[in-house]
N, C-alpha and C positions, 0 to 999 in steps of 0.2 A: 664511477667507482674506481678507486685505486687499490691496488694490492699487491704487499710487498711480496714476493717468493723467498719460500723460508730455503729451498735449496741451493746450493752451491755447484751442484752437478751440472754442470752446460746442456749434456745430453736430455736430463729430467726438466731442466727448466723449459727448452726447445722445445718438447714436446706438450707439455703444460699450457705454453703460449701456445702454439699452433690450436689445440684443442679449446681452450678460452676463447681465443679470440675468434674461431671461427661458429661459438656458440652466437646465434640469428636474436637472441633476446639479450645479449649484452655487451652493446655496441658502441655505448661509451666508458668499456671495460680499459685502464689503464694498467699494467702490470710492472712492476719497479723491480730492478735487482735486489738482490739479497745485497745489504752493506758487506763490502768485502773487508771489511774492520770488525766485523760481528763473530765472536767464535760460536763453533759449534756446541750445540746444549748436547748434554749426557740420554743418550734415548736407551732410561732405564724403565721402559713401561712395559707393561705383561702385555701387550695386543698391541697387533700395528695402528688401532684410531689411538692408543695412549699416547703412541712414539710421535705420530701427527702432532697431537694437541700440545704434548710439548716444546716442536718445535714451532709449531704456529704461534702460539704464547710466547716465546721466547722473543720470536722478532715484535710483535706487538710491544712487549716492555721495554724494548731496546729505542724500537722508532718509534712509537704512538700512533704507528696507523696500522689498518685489518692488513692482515697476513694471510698468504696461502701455503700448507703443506699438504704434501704424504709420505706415508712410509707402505712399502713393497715386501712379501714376504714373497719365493717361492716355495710351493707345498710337494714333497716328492713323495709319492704314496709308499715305494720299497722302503723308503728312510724315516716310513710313521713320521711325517710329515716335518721334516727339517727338509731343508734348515731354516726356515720358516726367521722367527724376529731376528734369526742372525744370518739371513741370506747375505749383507753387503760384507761381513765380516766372516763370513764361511771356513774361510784357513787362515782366520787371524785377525788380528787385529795388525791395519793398513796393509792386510791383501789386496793385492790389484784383480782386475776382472778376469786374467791369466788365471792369477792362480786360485780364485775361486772355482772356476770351472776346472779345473784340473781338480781338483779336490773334488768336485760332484762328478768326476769323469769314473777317477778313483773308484770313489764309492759305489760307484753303479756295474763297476767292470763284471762282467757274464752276468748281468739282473737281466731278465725277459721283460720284466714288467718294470716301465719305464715312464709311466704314469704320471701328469705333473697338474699343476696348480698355480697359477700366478694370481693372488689378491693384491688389491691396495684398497686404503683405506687413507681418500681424500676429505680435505679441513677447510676450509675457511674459519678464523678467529676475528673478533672485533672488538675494538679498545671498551667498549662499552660491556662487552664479557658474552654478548651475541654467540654465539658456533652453531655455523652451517657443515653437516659432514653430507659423505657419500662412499660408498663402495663401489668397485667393479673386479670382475673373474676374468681368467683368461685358463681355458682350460687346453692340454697338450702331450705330446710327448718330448722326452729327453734324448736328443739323439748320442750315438755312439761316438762322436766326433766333429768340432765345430763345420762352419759352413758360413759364409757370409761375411760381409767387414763393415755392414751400416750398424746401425743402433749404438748401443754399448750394455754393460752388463753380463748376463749370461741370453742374452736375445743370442746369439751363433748358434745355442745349441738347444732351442726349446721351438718346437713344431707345433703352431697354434691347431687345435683341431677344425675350427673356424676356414682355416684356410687349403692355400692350394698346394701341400707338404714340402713350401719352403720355410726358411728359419727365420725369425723373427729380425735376425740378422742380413737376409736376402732378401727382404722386402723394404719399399720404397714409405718415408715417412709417413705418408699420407694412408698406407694402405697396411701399414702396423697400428695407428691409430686407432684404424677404422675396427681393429680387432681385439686391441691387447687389452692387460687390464685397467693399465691407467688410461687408456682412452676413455673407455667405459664410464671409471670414476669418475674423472671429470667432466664428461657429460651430463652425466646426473648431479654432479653438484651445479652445474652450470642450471640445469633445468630449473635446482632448488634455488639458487641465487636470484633467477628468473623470477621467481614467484613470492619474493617477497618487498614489499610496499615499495622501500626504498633503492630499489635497485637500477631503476631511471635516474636516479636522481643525478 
């Protein structure tokens, strides 16, 4: 099975492969770059599986072969649950990971309650109009100020509850996977991938 990644993110795709290919039922799984000639589609959808689906369909129309996406909200309970579909755009539009967090830093300054929520909400698409999804949670806190220099995103400054109260940022690839949301997701899609007829093939 080949499949394109509809991301352009280094970090999300890294992690997406790591987690595919270490899935035990899909082992003639092949995973392609996103064409870096391919522009970004408008992720104008009310729910992070919409924002998926259209970026999975998008590379599917472009190349003609199945695509993988997802989109990542995180949910912060003081903020009635933003920034949710515009976590990667948090303080704008082409915010960097800087200044998004600085912006949910803002936001939270003297909150107690510091409650959080990481979903995504992973795709598989197929030229033939097929869609395999999955979800996964990552539930935590927000800390009072970064920590960490692996991952990317807002991983510095989000405490999985899972773990052992370092930052998603302080932990080793393998051992954010093993926790976060998108690891999650894509386990379970992988599960679903697993289990359908032509997935040997």
């Amino acid at each position: 099975m080949r499949l394109v990644l509809a991301t352009a993110n280094l970090g999300k795709a890294a992690e997406v492969a790591a987690v595919l290919g270490a899935a035990p039922d899909l082992g003639g799984l092949v995973l392609v770059p996103r064409p870096p000639s391919l522009p970004e589609p408008e992720e104008d959808g009310d729910s992070l599986l919409a924002n998926a689906r259209i970026k999975a369909e998008a590379v599917v129309e472009a190349t003609g072969e199945a695509a993988v996406a997802d989109d990542t909200g995180l949910e912060v309970a003081a903020l009635h649950g933003r920034p949710g579909l515009f976590t990667a755009r948090f303080a704008g539009p082409g915010a960097t990971f800087a200044d998004n967090i600085a912006r949910l830093l803002a936001e939270l300054e003297g909150v107690e309650d510091r409650r959080a929520r990481w979903r995504t909400a992973a795709l598989v698409a197929f030229p033939d109009g097929t869609q395999v999804e999955a979800e996964g949670t990552c539930d935590g806190t927000i800390t009072r100020a970064p920590r960490g220099t692996a991952g990317f995103g807002y991983d510095p400054v989000f405490v999985p509850d899972d773990g052992d109260g370092r930052t998603l940022a302080e932990l080793t690839r393998e051992e954010k996977n093993a926790l976060s949301h998108r690891g999650r997701a894509f386990r379970a899609l992988a599960e679903r991938l697993a289990g359908l007829p032509w997935s040997s093939d």
